[in-house]
Chimera marker file (.cmm) of the C-alpha trace (Angstrom):
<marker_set name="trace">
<marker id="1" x="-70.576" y="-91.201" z="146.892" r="1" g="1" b="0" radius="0.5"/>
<marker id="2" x="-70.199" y="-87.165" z="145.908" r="1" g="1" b="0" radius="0.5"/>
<marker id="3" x="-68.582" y="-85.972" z="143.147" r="1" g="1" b="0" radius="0.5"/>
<marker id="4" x="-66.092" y="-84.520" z="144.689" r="1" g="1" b="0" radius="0.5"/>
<marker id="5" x="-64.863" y="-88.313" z="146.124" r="1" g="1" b="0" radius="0.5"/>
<marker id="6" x="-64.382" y="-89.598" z="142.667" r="1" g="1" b="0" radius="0.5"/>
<marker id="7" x="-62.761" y="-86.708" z="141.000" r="1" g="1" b="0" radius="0.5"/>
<marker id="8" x="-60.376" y="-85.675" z="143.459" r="1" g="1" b="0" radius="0.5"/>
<marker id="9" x="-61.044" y="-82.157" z="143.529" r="1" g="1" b="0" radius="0.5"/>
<marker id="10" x="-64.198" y="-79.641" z="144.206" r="1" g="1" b="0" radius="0.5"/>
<marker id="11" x="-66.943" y="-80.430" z="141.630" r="1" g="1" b="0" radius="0.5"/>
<marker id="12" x="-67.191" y="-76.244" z="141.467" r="1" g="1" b="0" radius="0.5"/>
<marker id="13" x="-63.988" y="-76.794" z="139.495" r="1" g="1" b="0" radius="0.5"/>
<marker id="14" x="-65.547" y="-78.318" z="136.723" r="1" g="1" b="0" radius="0.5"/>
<marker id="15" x="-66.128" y="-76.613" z="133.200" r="1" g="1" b="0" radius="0.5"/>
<marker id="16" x="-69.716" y="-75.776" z="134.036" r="1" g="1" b="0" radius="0.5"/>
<marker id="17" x="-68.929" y="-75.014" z="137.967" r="1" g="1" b="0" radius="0.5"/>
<marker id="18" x="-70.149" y="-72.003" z="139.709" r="1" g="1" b="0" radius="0.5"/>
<marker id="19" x="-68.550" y="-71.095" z="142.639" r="1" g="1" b="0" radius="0.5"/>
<marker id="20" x="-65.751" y="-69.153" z="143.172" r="1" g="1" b="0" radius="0.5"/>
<marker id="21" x="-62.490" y="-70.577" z="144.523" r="1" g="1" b="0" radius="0.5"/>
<marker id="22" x="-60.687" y="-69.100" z="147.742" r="1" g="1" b="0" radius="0.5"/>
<marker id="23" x="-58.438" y="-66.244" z="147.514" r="1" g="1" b="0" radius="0.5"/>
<marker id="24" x="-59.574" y="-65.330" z="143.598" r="1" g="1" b="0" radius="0.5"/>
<marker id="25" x="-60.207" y="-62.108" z="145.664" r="1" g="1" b="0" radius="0.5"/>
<marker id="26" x="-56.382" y="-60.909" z="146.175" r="1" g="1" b="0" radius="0.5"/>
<marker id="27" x="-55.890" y="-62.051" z="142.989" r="1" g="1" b="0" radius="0.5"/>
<marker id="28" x="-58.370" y="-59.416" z="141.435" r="1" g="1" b="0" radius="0.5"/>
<marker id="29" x="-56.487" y="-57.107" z="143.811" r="1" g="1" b="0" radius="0.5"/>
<marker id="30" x="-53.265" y="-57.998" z="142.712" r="1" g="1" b="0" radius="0.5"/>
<marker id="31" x="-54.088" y="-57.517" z="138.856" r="1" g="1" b="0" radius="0.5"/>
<marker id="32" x="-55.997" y="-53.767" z="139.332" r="1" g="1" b="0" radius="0.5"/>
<marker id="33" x="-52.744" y="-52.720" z="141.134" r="1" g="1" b="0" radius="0.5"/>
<marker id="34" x="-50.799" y="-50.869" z="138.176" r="1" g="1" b="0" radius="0.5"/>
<marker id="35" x="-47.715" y="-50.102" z="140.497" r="1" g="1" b="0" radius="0.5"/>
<marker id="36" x="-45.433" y="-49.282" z="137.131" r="1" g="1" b="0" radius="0.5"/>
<marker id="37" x="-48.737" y="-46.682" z="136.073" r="1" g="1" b="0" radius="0.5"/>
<marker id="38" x="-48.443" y="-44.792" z="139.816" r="1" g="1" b="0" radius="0.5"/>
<marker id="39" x="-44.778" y="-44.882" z="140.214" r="1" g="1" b="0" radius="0.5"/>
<marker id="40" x="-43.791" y="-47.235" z="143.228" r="1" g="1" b="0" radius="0.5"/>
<marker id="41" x="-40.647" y="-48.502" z="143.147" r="1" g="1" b="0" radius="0.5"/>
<marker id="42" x="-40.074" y="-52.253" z="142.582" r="1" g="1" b="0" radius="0.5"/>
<marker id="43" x="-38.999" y="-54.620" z="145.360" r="1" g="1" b="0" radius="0.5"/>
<marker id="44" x="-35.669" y="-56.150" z="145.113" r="1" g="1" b="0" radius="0.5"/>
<marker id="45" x="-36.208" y="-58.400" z="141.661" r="1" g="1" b="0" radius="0.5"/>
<marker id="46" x="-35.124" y="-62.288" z="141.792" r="1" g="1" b="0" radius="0.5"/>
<marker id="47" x="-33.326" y="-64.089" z="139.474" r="1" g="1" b="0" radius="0.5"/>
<marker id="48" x="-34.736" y="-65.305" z="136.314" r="1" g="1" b="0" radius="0.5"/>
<marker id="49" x="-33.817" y="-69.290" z="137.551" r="1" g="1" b="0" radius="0.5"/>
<marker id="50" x="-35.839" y="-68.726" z="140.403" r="1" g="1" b="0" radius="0.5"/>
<marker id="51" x="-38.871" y="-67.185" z="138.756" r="1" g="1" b="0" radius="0.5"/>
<marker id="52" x="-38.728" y="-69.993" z="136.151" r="1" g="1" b="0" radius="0.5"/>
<marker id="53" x="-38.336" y="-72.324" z="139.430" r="1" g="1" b="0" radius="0.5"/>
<marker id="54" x="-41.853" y="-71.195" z="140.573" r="1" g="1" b="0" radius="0.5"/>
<marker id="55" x="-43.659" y="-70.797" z="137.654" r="1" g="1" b="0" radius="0.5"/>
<marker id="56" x="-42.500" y="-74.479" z="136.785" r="1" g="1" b="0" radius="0.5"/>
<marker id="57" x="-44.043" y="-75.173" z="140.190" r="1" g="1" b="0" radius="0.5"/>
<marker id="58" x="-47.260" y="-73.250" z="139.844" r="1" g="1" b="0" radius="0.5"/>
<marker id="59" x="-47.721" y="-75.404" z="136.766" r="1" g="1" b="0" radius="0.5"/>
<marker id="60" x="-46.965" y="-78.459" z="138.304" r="1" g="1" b="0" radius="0.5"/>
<marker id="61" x="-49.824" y="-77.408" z="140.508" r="1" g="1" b="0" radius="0.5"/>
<marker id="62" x="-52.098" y="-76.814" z="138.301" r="1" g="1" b="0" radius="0.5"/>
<marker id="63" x="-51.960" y="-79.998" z="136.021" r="1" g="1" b="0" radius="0.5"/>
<marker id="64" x="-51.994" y="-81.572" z="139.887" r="1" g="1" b="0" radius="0.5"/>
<marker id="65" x="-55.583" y="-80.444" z="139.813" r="1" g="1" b="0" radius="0.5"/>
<marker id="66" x="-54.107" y="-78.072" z="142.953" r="1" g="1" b="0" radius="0.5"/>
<marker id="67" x="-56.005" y="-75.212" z="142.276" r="1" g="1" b="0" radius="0.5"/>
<marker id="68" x="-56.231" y="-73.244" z="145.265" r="1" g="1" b="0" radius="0.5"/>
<marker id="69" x="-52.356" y="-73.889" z="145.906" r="1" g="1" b="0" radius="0.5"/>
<marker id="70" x="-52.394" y="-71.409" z="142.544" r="1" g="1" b="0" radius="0.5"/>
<marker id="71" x="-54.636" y="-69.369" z="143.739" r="1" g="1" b="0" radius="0.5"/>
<marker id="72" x="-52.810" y="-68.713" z="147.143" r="1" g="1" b="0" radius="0.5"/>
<marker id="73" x="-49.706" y="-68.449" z="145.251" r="1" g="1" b="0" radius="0.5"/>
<marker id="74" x="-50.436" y="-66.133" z="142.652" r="1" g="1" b="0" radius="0.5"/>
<marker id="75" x="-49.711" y="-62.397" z="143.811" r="1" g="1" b="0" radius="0.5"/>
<marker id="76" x="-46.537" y="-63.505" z="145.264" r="1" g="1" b="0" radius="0.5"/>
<marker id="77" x="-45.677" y="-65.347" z="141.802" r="1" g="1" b="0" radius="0.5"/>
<marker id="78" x="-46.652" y="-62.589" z="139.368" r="1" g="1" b="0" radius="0.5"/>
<marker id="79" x="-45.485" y="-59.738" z="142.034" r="1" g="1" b="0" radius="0.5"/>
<marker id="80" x="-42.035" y="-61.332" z="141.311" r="1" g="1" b="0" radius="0.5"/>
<marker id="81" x="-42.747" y="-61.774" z="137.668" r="1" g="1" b="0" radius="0.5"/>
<marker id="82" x="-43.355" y="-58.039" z="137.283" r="1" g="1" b="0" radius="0.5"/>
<marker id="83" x="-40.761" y="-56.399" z="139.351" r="1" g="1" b="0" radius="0.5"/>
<marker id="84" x="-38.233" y="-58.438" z="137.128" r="1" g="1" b="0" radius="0.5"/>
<marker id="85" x="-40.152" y="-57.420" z="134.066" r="1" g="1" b="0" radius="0.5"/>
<marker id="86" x="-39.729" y="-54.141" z="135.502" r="1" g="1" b="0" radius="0.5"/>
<marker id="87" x="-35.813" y="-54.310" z="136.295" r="1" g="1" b="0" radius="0.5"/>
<marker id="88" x="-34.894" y="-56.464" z="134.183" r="1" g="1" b="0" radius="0.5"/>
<marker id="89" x="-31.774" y="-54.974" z="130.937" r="1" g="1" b="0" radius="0.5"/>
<marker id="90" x="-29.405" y="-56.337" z="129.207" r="1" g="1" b="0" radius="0.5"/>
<marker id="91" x="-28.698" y="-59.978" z="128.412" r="1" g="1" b="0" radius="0.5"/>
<marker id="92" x="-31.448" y="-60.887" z="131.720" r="1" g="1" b="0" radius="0.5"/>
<marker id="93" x="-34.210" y="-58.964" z="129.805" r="1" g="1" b="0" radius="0.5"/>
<marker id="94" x="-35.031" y="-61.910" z="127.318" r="1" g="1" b="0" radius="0.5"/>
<marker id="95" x="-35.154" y="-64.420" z="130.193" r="1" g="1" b="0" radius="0.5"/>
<marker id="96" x="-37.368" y="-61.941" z="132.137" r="1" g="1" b="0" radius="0.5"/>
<marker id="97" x="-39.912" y="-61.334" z="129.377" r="1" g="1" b="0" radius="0.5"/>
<marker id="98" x="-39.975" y="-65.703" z="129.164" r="1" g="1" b="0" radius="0.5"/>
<marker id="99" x="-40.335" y="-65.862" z="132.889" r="1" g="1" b="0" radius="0.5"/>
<marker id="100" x="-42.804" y="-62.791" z="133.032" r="1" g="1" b="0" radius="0.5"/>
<marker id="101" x="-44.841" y="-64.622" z="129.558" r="1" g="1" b="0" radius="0.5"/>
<marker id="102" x="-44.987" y="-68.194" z="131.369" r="1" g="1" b="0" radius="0.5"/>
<marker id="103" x="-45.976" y="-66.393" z="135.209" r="1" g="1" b="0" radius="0.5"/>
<marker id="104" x="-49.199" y="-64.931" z="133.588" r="1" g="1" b="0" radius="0.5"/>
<marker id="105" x="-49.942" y="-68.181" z="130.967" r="1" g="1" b="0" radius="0.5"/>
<marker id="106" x="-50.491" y="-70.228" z="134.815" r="1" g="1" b="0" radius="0.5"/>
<marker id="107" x="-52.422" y="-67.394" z="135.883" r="1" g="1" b="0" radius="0.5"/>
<marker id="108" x="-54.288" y="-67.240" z="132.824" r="1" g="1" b="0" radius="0.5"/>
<marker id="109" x="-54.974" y="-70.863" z="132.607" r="1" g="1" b="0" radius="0.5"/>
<marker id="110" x="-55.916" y="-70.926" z="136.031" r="1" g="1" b="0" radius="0.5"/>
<marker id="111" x="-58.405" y="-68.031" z="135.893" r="1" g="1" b="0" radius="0.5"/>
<marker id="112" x="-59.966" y="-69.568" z="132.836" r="1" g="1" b="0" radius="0.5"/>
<marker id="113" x="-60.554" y="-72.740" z="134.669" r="1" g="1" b="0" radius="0.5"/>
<marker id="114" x="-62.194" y="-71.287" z="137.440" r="1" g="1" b="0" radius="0.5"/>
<marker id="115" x="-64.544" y="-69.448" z="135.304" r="1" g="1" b="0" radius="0.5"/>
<marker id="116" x="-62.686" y="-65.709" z="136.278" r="1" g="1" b="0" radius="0.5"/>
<marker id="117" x="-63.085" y="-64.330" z="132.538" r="1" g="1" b="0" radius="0.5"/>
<marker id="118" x="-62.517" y="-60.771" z="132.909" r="1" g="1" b="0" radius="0.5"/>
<marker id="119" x="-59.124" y="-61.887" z="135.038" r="1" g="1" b="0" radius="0.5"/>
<marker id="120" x="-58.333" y="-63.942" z="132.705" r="1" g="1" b="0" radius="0.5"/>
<marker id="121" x="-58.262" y="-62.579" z="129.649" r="1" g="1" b="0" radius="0.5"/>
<marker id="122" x="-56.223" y="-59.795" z="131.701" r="1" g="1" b="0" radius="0.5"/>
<marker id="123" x="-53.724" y="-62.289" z="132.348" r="1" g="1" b="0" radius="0.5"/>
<marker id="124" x="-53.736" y="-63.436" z="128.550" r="1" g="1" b="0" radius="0.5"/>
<marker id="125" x="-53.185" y="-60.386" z="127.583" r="1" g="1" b="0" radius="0.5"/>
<marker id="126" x="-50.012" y="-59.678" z="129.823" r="1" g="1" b="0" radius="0.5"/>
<marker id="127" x="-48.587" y="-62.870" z="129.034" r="1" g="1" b="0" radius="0.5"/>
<marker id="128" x="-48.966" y="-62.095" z="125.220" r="1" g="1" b="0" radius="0.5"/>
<marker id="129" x="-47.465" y="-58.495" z="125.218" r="1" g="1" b="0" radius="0.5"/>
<marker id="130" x="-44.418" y="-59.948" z="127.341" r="1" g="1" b="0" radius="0.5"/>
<marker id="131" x="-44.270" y="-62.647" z="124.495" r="1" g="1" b="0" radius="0.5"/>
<marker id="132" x="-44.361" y="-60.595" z="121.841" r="1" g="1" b="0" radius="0.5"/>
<marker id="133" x="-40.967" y="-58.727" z="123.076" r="1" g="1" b="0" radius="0.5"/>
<marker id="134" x="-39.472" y="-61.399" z="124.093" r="1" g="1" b="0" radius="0.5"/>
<marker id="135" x="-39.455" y="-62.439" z="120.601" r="1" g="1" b="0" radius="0.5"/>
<marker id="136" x="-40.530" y="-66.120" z="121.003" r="1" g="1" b="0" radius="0.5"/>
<marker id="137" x="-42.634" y="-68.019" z="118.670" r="1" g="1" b="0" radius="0.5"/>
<marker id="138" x="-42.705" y="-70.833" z="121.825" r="1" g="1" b="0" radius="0.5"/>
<marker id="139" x="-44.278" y="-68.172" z="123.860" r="1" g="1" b="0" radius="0.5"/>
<marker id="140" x="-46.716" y="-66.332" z="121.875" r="1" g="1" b="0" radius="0.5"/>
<marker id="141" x="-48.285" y="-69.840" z="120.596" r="1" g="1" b="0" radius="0.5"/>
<marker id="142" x="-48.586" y="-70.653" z="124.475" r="1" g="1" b="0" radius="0.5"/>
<marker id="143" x="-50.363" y="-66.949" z="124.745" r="1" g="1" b="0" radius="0.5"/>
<marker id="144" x="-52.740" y="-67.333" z="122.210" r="1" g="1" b="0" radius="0.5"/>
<marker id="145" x="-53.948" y="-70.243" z="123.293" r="1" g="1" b="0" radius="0.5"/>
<marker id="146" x="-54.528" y="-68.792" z="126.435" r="1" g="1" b="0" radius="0.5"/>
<marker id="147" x="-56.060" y="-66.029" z="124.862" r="1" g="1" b="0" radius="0.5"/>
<marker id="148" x="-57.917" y="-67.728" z="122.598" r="1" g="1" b="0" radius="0.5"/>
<marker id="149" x="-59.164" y="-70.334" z="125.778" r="1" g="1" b="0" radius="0.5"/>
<marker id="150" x="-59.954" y="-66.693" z="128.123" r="1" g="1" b="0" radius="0.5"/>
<marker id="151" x="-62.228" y="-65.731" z="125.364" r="1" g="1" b="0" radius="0.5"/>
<marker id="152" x="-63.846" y="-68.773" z="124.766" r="1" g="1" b="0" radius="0.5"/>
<marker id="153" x="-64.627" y="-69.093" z="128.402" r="1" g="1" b="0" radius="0.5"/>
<marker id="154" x="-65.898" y="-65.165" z="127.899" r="1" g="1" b="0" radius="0.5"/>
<marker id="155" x="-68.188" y="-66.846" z="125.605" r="1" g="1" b="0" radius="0.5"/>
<marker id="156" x="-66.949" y="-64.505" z="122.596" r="1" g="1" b="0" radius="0.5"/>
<marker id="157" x="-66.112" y="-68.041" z="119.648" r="1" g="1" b="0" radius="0.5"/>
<marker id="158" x="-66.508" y="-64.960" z="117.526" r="1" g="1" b="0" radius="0.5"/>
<marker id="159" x="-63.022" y="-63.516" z="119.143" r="1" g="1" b="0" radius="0.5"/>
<marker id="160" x="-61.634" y="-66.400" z="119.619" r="1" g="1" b="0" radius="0.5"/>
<marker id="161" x="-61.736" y="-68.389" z="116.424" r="1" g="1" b="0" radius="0.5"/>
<marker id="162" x="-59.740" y="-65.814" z="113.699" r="1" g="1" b="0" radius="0.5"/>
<marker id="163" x="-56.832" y="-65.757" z="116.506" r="1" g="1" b="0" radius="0.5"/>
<marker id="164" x="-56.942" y="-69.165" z="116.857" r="1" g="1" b="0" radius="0.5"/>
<marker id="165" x="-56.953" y="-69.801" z="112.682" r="1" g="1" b="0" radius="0.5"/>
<marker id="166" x="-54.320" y="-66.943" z="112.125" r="1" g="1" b="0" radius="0.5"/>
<marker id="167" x="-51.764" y="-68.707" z="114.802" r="1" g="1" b="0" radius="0.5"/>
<marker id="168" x="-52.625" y="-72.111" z="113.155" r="1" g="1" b="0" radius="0.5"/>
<marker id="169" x="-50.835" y="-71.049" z="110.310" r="1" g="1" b="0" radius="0.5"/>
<link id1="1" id2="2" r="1" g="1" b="0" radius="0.2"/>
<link id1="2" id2="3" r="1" g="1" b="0" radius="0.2"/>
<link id1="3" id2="4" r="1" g="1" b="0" radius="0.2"/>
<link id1="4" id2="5" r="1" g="1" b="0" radius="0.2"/>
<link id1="5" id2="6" r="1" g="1" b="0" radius="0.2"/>
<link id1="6" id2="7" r="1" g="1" b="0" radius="0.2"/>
<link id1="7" id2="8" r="1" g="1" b="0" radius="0.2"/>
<link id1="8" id2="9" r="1" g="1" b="0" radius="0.2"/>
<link id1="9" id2="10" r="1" g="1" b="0" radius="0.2"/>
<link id1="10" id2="11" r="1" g="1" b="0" radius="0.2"/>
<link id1="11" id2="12" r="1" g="1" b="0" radius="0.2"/>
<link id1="12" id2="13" r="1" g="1" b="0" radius="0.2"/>
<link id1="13" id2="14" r="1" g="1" b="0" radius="0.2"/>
<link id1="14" id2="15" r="1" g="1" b="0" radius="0.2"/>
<link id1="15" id2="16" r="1" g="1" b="0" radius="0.2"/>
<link id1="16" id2="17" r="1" g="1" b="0" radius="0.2"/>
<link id1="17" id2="18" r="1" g="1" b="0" radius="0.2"/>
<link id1="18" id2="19" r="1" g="1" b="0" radius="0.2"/>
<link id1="19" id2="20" r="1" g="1" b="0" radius="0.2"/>
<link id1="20" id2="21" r="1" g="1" b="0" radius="0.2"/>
<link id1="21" id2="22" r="1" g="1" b="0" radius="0.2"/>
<link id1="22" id2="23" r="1" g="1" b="0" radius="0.2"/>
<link id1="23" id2="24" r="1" g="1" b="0" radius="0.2"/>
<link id1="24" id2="25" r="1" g="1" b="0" radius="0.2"/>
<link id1="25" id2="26" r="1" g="1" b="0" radius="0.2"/>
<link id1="26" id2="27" r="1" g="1" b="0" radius="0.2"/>
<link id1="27" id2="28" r="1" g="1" b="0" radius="0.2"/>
<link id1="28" id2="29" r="1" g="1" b="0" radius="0.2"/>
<link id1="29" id2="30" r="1" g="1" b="0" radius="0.2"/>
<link id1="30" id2="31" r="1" g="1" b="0" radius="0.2"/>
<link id1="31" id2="32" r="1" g="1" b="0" radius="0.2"/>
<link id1="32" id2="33" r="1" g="1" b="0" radius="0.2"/>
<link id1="33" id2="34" r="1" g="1" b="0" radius="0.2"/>
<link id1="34" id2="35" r="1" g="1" b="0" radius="0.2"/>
<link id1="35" id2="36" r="1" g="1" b="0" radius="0.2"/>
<link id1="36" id2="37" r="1" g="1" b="0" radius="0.2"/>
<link id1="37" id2="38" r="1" g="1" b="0" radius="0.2"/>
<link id1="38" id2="39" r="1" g="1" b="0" radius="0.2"/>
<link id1="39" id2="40" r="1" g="1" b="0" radius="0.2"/>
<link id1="40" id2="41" r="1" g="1" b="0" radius="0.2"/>
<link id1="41" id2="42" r="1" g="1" b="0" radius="0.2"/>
<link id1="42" id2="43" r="1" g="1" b="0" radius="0.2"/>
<link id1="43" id2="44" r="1" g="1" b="0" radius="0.2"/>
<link id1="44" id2="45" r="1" g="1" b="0" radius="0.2"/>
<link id1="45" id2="46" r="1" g="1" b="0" radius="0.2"/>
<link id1="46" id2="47" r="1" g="1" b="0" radius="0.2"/>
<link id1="47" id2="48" r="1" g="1" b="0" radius="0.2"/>
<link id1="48" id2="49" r="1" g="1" b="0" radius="0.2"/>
<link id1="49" id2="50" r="1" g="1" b="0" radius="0.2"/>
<link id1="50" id2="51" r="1" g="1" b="0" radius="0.2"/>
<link id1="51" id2="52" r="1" g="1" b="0" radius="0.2"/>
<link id1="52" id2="53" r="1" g="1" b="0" radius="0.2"/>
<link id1="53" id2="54" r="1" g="1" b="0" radius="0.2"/>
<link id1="54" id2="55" r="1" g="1" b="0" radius="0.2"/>
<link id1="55" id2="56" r="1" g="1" b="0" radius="0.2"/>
<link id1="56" id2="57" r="1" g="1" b="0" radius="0.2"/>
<link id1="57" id2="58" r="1" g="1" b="0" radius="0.2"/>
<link id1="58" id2="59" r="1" g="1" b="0" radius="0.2"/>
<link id1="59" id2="60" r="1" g="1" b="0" radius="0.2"/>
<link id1="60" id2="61" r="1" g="1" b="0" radius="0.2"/>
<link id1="61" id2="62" r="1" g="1" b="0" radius="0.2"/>
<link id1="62" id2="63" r="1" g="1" b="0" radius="0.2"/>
<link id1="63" id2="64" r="1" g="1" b="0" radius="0.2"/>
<link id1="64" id2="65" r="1" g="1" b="0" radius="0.2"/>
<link id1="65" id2="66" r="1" g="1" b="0" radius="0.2"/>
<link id1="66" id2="67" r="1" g="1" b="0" radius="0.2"/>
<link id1="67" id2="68" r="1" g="1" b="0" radius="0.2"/>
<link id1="68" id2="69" r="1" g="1" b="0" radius="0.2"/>
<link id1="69" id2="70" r="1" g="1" b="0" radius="0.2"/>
<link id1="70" id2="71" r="1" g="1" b="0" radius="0.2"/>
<link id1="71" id2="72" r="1" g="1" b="0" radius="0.2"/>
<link id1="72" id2="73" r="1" g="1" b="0" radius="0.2"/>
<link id1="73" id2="74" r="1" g="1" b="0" radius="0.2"/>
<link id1="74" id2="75" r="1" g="1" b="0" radius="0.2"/>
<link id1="75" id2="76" r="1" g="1" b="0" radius="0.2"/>
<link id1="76" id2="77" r="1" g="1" b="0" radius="0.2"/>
<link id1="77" id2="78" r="1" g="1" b="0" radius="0.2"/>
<link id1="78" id2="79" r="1" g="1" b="0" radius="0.2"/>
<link id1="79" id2="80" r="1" g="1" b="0" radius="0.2"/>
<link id1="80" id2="81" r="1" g="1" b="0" radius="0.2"/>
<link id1="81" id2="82" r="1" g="1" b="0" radius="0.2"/>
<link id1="82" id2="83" r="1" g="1" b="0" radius="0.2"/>
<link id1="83" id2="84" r="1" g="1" b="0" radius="0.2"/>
<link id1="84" id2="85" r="1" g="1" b="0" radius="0.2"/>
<link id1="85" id2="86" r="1" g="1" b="0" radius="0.2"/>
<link id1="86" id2="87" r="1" g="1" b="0" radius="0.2"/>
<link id1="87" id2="88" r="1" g="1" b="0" radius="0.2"/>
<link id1="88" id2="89" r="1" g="1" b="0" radius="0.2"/>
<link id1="89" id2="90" r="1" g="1" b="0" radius="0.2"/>
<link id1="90" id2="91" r="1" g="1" b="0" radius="0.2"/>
<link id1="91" id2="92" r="1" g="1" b="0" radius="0.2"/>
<link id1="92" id2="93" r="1" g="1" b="0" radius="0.2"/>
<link id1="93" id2="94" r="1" g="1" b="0" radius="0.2"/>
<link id1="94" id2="95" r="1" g="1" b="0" radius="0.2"/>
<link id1="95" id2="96" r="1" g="1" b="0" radius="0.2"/>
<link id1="96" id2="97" r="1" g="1" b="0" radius="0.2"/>
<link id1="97" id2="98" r="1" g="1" b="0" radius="0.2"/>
<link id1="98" id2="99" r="1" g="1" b="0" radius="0.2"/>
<link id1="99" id2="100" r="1" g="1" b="0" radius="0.2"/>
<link id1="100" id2="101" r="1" g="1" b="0" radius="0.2"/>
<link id1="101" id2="102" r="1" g="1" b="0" radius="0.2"/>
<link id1="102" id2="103" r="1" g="1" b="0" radius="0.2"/>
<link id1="103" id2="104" r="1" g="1" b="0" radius="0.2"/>
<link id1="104" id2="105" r="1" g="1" b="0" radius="0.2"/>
<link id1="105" id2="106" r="1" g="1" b="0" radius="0.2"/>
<link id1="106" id2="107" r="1" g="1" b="0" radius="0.2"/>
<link id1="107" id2="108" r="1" g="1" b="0" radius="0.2"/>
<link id1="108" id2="109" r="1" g="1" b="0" radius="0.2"/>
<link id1="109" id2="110" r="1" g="1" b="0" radius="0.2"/>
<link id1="110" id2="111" r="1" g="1" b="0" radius="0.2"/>
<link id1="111" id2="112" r="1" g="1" b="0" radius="0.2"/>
<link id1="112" id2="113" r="1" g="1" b="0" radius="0.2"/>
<link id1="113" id2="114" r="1" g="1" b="0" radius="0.2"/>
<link id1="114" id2="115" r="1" g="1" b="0" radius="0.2"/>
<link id1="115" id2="116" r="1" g="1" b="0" radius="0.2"/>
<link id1="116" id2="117" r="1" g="1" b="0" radius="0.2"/>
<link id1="117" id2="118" r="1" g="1" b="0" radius="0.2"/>
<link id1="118" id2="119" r="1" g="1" b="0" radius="0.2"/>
<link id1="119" id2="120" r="1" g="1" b="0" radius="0.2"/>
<link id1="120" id2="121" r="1" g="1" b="0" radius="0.2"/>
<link id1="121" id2="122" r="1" g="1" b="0" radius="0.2"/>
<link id1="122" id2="123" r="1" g="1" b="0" radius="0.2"/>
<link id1="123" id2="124" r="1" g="1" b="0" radius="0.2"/>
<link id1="124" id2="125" r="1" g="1" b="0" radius="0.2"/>
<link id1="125" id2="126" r="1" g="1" b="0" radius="0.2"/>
<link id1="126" id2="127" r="1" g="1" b="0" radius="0.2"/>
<link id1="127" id2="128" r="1" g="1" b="0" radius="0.2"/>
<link id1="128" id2="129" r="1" g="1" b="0" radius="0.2"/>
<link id1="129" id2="130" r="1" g="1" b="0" radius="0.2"/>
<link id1="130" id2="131" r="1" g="1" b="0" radius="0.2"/>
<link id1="131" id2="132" r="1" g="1" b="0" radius="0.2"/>
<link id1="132" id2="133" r="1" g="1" b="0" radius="0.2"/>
<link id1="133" id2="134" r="1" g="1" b="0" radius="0.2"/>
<link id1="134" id2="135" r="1" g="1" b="0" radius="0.2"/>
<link id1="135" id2="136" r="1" g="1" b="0" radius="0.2"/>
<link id1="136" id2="137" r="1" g="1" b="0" radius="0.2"/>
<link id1="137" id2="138" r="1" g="1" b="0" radius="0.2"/>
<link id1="138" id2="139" r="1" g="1" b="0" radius="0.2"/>
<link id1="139" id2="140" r="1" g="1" b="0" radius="0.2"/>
<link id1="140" id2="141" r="1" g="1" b="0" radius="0.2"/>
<link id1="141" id2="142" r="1" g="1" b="0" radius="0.2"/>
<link id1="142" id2="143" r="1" g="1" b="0" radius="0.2"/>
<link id1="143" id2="144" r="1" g="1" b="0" radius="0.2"/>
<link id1="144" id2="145" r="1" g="1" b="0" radius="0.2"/>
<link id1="145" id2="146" r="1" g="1" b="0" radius="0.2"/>
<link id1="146" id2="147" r="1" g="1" b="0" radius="0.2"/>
<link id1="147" id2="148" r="1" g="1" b="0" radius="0.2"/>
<link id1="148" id2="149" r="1" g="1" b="0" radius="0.2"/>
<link id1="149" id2="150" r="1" g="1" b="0" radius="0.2"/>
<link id1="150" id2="151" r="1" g="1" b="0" radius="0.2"/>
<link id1="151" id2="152" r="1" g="1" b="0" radius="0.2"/>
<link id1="152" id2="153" r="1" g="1" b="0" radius="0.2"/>
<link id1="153" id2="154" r="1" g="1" b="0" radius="0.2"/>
<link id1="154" id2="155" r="1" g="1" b="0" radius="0.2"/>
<link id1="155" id2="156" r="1" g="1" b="0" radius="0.2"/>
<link id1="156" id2="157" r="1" g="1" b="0" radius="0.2"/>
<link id1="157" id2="158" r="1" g="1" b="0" radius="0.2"/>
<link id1="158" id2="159" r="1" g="1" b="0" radius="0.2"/>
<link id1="159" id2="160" r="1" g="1" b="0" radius="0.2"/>
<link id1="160" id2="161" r="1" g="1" b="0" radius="0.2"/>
<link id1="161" id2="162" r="1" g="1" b="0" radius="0.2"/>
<link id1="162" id2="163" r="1" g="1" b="0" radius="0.2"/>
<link id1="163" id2="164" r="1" g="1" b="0" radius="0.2"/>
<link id1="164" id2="165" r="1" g="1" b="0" radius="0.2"/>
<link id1="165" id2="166" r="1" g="1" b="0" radius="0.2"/>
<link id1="166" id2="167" r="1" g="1" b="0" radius="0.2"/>
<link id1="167" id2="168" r="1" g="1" b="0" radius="0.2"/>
<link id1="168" id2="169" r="1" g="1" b="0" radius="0.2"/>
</marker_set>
């Protein structure tokens, strides 16, 4: 019997797995993009239920051990998050920066687990800056561990630990 039989999912998934999961690729894309840096508009933003909707169900994914549902789903689900980071004023723009924080804490997560270190810390860092503004002491302890788990994964325990320590507090 394989591995991959009695754990339910690919064994390249595992902490000390190699191999790169389908569709990481337009996920790179997606996250060197910088449409807010070159000026394109924004597509028509959703509401802040529905982001939280998806996100929810990206994270359901993931704990599902559904990996390359997260993967496939990624672009469209932080494309959203950032044109309503984007748009969002007003009494929305809290909501947005929660939605926006949570988007890139799956993506982080995810990229972390698949061993995408550079991506993920990218993703850690997005999701920290959006919890920052928003305010929320919920959502920058869920950032920091994701930062704090991108950089471990980065093998840099050096970075990692004082964040770690400092949010412990």
């Amino acid at each position: 019997m394989d591995v991959e039989s009695l754990a339910g999912s690919p064994w390249q998934y595992a902490p000390n797995g190699n191999s790169s999961p389908d569709g990481l690729g337009e996920v790179r894309r997606f996250l060197s993009r910088y449409d807010n840096l070159l000026g394109i508009a924004p597509l028509e933003p959703i509401a802040p239920p529905s982001l939280n909707a998806s996100v929810t169900a990206a994270h359901e994914a993931y704990q599902a051990a559904r990996y390359e549902d997260v993967i496939a789903g990624l672009p469209s689900l932080l494309s959203d998050a950032d044109v309503l980071h984007r748009t969002a004023v007003g009494d929305e723009r809290r909501d947005a920066l929660l939605g926006y924080s949570s988007a890139y804490a799956v993506a982080a997560k995810l990229l972390t687990k698949v061993g995408a270190g550079d991506l993920s810390l990218l993703a850690a860092d997005r999701c920290a800056s959006a919890a920052v503004e928003a305010d929320s002491m919920t959502a920058r302890g869920m950032a920091a561990y994701q930062v704090v788990c991108a950089l471990l994964r980065s093998e840099r325990p050096e970075d990692a630990e004082p964040l770690a320590v400092r949010m412990a507090e």
